[in-house]
N, C-alpha and C positions, 0 to 999 in steps of 0.2 A: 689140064694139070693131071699129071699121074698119080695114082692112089699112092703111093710112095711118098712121091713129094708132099700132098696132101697128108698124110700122117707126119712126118718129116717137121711140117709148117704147123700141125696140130701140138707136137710136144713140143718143140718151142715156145709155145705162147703159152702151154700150161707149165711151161718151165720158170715164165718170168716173173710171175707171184713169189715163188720160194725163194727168188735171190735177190729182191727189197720186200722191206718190211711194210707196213702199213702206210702211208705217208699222210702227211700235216698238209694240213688245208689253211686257205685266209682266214675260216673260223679261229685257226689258232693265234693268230696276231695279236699285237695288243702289245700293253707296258707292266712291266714284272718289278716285283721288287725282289731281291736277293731274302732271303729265310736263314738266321744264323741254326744252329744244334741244337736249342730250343725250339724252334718255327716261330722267334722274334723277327718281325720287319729288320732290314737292317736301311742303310742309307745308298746301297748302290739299286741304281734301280738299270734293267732293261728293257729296250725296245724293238719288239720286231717286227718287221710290215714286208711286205709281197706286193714287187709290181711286174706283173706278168709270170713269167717263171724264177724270176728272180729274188734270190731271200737275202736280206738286208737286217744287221745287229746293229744298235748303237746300246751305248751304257753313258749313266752320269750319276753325278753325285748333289746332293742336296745344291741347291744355288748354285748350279752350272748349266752350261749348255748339252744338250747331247752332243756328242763325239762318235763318229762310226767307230764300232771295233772293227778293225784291219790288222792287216798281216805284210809280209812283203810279197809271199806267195802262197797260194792254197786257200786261199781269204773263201771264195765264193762255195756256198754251201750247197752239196747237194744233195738226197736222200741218202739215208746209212743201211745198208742191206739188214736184213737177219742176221746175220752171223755178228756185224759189227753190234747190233743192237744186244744181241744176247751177251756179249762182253762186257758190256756197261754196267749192268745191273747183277746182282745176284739171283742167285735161281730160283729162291724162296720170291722175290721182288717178280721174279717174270710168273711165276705159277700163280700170282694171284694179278696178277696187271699185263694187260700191251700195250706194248710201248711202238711209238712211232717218231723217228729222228729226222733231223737233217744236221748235219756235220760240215766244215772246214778242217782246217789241220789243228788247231788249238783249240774247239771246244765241239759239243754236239749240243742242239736245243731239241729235248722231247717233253712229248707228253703222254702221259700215261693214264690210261681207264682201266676201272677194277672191271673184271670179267666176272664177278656176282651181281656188278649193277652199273651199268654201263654212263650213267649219269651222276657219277664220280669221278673225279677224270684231276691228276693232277699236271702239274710242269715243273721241268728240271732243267738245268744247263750243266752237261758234264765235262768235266776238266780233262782234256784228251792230252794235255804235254806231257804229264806227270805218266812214270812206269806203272802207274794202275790208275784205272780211269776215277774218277772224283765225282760224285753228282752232287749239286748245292741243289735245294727246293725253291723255286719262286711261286709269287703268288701274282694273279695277274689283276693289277685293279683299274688297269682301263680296256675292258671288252673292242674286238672291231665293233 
């Protein structure tokens, strides 16, 4: 290999960190409940689980079954770059947390840790239809 190409192949690969964000791990899995503008429980609750590379939403409501959330097209989530992630949140919001997503065409699921103490750590699901993005808090109370 030519020292060219070799550099060539080196900034590429330092290149691929800056264009995704942090990404979510099976640590993040688990069942959420939606958090109204108080940080009350409310009654929809979220699901989301990882088999393989594959990320999987369902949502339900008190005395239902879970139900996949689906789409007709765009359904399958896959990491949200930096740039998409700094769009979500306000700036005040990212200079004290990172955040790390995975997206579809209607919503993003992050989670975010405070960068004072890394073992803070909250989760969001952000409303991606609407002309400015929406984040709801959940709270997650069944761990993987």
């Amino acid at each position: 290999m030519t020292p060219r190409l070799l550099v060539t192949a080196a900034l590429v690969l330092l290149a691929v960190p800056l264009c995704v964000a942090a990404q979510l791990t099976a640590r993040d899995t688990g069942t959420f409940v939606v958090l109204d503008r108080d940080f009350k429980l409310t009654e929809l609750q979220y699901r989301l689980t990882r088999k393989g590379t594959q990320w999987a939403m369902e949502g339900k409501k008190p005395d239902a079954q879970w139900q996949p959330i689906t789409c007709a097209r765009g359904c399958d989530y896959r990491d949200s770059t930096k740039q998409e992630v700094a769009a979500y949140f306000p700036p005040e919001w990212s200079g004290k947390m990172d955040f790390a997503c995975i997206q579809n065409v209607a919503q993003a699921f992050c989670r975010g840790v405070e960068k004072a103490d890394a073992s803070k750590n909250v989760f969001l699901v952000v409303a991606l239809a609407s002309d400015k993005p929406f984040p709801l808090f959940l709270r997650r109370i069944v761990a993987p």
